[in-house]
N, CA, C and O atoms as a GROMACS GRO file, in nm:
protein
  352
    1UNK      N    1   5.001  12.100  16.623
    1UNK     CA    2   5.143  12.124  16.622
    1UNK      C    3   5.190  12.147  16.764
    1UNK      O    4   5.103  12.194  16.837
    2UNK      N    5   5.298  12.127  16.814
    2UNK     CA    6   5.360  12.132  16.900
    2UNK      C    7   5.516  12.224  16.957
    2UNK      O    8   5.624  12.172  16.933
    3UNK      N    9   5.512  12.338  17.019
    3UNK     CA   10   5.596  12.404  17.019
    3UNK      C   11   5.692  12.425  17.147
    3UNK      O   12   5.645  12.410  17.259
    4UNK      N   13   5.792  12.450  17.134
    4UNK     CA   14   5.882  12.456  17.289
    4UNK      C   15   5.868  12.639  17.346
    4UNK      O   16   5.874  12.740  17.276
    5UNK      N   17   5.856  12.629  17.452
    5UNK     CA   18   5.788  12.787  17.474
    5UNK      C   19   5.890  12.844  17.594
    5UNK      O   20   5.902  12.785  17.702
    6UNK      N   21   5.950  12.945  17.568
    6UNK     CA   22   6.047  12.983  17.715
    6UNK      C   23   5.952  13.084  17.799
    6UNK      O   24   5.932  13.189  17.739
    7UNK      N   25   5.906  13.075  17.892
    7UNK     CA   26   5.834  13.144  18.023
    7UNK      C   27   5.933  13.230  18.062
    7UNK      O   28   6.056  13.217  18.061
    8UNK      N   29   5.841  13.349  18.106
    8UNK     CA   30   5.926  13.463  18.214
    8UNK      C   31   5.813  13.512  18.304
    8UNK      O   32   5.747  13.612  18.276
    9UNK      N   33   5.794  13.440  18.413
    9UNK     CA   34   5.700  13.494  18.511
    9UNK      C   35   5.742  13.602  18.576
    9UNK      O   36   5.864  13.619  18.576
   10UNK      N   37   5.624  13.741  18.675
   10UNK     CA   38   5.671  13.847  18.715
   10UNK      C   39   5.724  13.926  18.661
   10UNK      O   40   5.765  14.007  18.743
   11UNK      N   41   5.762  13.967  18.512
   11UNK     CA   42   5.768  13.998  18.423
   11UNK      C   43   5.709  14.121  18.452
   11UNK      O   44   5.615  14.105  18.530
   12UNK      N   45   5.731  14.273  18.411
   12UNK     CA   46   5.700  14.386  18.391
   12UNK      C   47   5.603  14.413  18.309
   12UNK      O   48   5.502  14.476  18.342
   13UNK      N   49   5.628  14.364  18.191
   13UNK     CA   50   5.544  14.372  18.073
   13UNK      C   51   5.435  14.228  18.061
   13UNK      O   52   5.446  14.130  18.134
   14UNK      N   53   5.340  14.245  17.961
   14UNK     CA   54   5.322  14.101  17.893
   14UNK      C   55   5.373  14.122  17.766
   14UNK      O   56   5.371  14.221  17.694
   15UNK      N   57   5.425  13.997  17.751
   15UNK     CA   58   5.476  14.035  17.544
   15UNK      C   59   5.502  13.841  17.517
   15UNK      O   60   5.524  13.742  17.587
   16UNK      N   61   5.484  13.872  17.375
   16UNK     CA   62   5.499  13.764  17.337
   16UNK      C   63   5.672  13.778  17.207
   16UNK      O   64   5.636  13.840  17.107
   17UNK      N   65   5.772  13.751  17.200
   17UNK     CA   66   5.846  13.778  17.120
   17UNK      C   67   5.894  13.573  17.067
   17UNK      O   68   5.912  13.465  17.123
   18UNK      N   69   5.895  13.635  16.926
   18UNK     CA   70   5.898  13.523  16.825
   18UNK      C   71   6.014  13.568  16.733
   18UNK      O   72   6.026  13.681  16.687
   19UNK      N   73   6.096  13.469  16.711
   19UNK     CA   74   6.192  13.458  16.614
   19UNK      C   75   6.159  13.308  16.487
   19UNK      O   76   6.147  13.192  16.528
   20UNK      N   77   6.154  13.329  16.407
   20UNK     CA   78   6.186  13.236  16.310
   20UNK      C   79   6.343  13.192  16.284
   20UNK      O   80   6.378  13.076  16.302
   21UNK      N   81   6.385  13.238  16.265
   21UNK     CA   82   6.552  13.231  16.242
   21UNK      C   83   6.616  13.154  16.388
   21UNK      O   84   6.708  13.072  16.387
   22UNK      N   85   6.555  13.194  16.492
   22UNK     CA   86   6.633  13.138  16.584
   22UNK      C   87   6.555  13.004  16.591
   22UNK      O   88   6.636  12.930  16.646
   23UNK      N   89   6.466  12.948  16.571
   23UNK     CA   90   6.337  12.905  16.627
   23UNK      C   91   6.333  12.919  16.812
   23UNK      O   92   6.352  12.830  16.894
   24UNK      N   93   6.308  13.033  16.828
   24UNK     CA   94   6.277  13.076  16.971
   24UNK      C   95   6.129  13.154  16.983
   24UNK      O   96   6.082  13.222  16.892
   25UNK      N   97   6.061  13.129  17.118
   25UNK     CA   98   5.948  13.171  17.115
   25UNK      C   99   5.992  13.200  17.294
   25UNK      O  100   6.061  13.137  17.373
   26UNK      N  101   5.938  13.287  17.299
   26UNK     CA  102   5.954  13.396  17.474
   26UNK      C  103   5.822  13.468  17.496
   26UNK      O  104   5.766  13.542  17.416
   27UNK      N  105   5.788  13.440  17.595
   27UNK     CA  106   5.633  13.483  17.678
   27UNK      C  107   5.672  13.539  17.792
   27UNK      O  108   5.762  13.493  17.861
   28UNK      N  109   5.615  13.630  17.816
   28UNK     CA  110   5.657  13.724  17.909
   28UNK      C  111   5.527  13.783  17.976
   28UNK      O  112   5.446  13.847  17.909
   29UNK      N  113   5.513  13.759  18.111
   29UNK     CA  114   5.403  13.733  18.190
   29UNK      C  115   5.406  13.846  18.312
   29UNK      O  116   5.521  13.886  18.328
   30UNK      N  117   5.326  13.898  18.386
   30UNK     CA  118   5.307  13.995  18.477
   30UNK      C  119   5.246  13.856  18.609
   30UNK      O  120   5.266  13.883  18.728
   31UNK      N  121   5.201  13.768  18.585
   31UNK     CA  122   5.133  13.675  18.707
   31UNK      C  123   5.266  13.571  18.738
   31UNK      O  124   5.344  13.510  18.665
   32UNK      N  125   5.249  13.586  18.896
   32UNK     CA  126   5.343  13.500  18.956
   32UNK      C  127   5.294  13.350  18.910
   32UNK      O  128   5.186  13.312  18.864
   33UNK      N  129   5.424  13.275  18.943
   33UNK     CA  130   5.405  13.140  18.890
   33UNK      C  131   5.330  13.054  18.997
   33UNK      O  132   5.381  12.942  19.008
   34UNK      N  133   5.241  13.073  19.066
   34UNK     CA  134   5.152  12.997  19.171
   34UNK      C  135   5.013  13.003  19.118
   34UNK      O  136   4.953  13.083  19.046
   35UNK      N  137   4.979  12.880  19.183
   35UNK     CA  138   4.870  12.793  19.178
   35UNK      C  139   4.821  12.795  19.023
   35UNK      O  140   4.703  12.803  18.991
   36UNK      N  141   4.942  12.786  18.923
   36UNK     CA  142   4.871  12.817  18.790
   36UNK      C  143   4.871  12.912  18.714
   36UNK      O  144   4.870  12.909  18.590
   37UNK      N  145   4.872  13.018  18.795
   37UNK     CA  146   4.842  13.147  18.737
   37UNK      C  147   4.907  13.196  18.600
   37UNK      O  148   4.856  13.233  18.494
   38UNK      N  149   5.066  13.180  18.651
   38UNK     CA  150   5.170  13.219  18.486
   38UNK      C  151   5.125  13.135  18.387
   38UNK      O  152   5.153  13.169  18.272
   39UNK      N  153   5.060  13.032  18.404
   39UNK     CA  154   5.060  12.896  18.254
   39UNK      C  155   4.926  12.992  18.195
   39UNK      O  156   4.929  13.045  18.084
   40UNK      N  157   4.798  13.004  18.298
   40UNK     CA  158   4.676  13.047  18.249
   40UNK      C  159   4.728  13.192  18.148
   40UNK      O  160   4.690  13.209  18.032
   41UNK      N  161   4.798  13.261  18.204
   41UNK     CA  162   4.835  13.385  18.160
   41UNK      C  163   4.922  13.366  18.048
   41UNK      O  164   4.934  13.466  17.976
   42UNK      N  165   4.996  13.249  18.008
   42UNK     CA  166   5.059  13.242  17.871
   42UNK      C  167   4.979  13.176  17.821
   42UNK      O  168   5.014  13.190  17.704
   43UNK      N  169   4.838  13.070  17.815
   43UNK     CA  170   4.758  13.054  17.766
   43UNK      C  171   4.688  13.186  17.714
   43UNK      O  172   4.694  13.228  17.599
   44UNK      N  173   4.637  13.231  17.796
   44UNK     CA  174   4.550  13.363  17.763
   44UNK      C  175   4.624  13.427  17.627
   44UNK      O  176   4.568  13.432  17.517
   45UNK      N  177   4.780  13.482  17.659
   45UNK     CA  178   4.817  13.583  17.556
   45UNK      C  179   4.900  13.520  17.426
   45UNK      O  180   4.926  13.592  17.329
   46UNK      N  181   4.933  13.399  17.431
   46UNK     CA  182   4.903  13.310  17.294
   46UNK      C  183   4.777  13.325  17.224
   46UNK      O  184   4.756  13.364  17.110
   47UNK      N  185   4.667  13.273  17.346
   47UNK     CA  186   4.521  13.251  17.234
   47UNK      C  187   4.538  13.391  17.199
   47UNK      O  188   4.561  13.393  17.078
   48UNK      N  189   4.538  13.508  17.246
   48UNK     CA  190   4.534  13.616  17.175
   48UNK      C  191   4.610  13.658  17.063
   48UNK      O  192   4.546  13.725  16.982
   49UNK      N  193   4.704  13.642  17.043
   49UNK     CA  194   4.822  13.653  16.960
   49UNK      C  195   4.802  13.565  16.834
   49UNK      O  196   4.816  13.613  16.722
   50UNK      N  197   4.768  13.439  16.855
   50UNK     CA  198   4.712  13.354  16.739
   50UNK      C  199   4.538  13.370  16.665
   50UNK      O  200   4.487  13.360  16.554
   51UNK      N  201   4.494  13.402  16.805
   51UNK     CA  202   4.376  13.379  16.766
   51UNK      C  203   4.278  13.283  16.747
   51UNK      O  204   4.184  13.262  16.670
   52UNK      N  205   4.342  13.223  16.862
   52UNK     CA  206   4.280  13.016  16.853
   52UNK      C  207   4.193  13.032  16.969
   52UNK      O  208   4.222  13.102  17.066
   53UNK      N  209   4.072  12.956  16.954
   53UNK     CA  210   4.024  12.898  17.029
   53UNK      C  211   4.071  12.886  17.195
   53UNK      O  212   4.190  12.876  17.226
   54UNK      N  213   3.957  12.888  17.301
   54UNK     CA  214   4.055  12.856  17.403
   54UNK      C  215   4.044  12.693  17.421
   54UNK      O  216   4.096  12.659  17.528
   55UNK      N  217   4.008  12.619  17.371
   55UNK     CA  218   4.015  12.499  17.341
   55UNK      C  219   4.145  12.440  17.281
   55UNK      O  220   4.201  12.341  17.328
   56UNK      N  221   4.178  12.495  17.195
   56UNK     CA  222   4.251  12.507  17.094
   56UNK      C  223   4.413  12.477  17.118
   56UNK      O  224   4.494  12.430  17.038
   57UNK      N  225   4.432  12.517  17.243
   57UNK     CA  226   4.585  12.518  17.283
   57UNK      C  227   4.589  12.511  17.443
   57UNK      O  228   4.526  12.578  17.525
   58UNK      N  229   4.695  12.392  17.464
   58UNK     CA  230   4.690  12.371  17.621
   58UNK      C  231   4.897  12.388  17.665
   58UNK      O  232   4.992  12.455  17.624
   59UNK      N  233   4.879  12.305  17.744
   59UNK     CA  234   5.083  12.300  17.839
   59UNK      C  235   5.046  12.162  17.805
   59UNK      O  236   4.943  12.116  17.854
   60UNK      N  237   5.108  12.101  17.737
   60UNK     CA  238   5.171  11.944  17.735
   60UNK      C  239   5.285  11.884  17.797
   60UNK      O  240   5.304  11.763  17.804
   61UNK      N  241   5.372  11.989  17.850
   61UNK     CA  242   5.458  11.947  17.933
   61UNK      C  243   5.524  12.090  17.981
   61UNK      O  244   5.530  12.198  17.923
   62UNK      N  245   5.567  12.049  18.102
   62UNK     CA  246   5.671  12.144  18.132
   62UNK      C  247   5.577  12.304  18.236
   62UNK      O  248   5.614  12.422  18.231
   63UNK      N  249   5.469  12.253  18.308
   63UNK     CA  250   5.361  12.310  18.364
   63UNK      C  251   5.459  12.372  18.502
   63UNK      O  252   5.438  12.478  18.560
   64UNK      N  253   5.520  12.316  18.519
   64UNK     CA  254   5.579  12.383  18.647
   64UNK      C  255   5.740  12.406  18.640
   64UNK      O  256   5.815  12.412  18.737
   65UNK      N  257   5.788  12.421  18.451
   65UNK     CA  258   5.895  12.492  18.454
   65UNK      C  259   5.887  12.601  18.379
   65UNK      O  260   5.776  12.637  18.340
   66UNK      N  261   6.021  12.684  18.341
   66UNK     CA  262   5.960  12.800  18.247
   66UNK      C  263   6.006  12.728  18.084
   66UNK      O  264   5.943  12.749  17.981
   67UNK      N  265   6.084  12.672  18.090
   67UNK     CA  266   6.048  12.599  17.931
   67UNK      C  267   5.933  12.502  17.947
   67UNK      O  268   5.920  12.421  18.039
   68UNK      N  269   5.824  12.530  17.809
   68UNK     CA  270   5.693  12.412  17.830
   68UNK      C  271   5.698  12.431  17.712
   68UNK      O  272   5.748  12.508  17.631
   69UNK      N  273   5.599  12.295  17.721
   69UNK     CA  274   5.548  12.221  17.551
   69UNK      C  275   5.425  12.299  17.550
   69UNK      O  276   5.360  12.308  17.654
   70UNK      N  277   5.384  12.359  17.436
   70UNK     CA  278   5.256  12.388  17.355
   70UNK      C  279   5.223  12.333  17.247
   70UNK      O  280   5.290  12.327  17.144
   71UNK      N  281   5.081  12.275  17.274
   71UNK     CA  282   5.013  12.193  17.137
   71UNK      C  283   4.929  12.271  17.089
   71UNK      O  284   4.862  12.333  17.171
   72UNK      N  285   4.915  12.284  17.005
   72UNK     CA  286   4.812  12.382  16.933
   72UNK      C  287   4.751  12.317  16.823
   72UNK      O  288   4.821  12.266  16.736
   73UNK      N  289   4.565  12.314  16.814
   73UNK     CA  290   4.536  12.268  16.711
   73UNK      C  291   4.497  12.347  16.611
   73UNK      O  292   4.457  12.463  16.621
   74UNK      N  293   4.514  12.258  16.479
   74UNK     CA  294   4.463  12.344  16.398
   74UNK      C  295   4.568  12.438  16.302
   74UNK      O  296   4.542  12.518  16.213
   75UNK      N  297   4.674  12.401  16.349
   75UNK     CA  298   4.752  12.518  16.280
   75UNK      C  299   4.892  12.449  16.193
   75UNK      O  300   4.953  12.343  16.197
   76UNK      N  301   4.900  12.581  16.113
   76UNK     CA  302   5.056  12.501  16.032
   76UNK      C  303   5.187  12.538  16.084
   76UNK      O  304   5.127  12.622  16.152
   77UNK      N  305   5.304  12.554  16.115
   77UNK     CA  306   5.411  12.566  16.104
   77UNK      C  307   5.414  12.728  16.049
   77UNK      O  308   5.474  12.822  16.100
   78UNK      N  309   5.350  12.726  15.958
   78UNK     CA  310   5.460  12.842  15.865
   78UNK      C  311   5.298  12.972  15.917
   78UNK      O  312   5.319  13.086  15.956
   79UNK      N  313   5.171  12.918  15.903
   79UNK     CA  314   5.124  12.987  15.958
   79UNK      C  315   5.123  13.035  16.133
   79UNK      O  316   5.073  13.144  16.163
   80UNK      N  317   5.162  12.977  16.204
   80UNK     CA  318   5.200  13.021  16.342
   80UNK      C  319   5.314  13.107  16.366
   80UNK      O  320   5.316  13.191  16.456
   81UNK      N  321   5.420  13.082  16.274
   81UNK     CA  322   5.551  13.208  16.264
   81UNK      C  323   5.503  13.314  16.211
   81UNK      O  324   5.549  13.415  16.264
   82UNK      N  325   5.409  13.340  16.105
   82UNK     CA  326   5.369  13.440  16.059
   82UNK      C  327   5.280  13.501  16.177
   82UNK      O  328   5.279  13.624  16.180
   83UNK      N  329   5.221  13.449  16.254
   83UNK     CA  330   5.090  13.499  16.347
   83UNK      C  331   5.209  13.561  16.460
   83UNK      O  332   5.215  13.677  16.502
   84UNK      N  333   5.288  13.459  16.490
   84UNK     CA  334   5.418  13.545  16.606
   84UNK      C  335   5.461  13.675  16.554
   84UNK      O  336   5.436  13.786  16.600
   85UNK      N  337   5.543  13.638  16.432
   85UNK     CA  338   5.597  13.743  16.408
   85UNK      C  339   5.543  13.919  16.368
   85UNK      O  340   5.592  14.031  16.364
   86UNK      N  341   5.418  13.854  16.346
   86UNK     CA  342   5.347  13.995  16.291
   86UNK      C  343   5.303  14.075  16.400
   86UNK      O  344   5.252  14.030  16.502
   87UNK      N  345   5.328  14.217  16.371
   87UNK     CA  346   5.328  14.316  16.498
   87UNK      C  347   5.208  14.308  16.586
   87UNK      O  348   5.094  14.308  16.539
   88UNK      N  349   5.236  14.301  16.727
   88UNK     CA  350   5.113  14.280  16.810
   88UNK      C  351   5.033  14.392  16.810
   88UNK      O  352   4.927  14.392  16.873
   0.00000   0.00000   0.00000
């Protein structure tokens, strides 16, 4: 599956916040956006949050803006809103 993801590098916190209703998804990152670092770090706290594989989910597009594509395998729709939405 494939998802549209809004980035917030330098970020205070890390958090991941998910809406169903809006279909909005917001990642919120503590690593500056160089040499990689913010993408690895919303990799990292997705796989955590879902619980996938680090195989499992990459940036399909959008690597050097803060909206990016996420593909994720393996998963459904209705199960990935439930995995967002449920308390971290």
């Amino acid at each position: 599956m494939r998802v549209a993801v809004r980035v917030t590098p330098k970020s205070r916190i890390e958090a991941v916040e998910a809406s169903r209703k809006d279909g909005t998804i917001r990642v919120r990152v503590t690593a500056a956006p160089e040499d990689g670092r913010a993408n690895e770090a919303v990799l990292r706290l997705l796989r955590e949050r879902l619980g996938v594989a680090r195989g499992a989910i990459r940036i399909t597009g959008g690597a050097g803006a803060r909206r990016k594509w996420i593909e994720i395998d393996g998963m459904e729709e209705a199960d990935l809103w439930r995995r967002l939405e449920a308390a971290p």
